[in-house]
N, C-alpha and C positions, 0 to 999 in steps of 0.2 A: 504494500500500500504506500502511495505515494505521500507527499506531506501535503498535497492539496486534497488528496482524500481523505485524509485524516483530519483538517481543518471541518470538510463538509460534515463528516462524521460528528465528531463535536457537536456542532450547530444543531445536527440532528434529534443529539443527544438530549443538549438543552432544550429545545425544543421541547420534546417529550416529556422531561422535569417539569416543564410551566402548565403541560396538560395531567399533570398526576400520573406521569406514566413514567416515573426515575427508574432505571435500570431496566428499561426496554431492550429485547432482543433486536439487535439489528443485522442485519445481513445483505450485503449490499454486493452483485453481480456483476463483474464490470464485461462488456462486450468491445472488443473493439472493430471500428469500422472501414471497409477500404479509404473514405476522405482522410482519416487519421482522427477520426472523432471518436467519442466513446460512448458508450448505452451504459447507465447502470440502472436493474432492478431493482430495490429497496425492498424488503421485507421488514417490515417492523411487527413486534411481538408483545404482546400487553395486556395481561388480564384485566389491567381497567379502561380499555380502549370500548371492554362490551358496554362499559357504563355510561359514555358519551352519546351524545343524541347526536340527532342528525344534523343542526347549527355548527355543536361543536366541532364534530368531524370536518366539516366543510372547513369552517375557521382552522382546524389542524391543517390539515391539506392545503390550503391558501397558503399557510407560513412557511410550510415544508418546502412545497414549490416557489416560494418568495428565494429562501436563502439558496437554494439551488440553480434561479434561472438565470444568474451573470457568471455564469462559468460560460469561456467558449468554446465548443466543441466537445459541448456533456451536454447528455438529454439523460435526465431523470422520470424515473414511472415509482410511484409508490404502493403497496401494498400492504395490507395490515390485516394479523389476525391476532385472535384472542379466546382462551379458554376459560369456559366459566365454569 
């Protein structure tokens, strides 16, 4: 992992802490692509991700995708699950 994915990571991180979800699984897939650009998958993991409604999540998603979209040459997808 590079140190620019390790910064997004973080940010990820915290992110999750501000939604009640500190020590969130995260797993993040990186694909690379012929232009030289890269895909990463996100999976994020959080038994209290079931508890958030539907606003919330959107407002998570919004942020996640906020600190993700000035990278150039990353395209971010996120996914979340959780067990109750």
């Amino acid at each position: 992992m590079d140190l620019q994915e390790q910064e997004i990571l973080a940010e990820i991180k915290g992110v999750m802490k501000e939604f009640g979800c500190e020590y969130s699984g995260v797993t993040m897939t990186k694909v690379y692509c012929e232009d030289g650009g890269r895909d990463y998958q996100v999976l994020i993991h959080h038994r209290n991700l079931s508890f958030l409604d539907h606003e919330e999540m959107t407002q998570l998603k919004a942020r996640l995708y906020g600190i993700t979209s000035g990278w150039d040459q990353m395209e971010f997808h996120y996914e979340f699950t959780c067990s109750s």
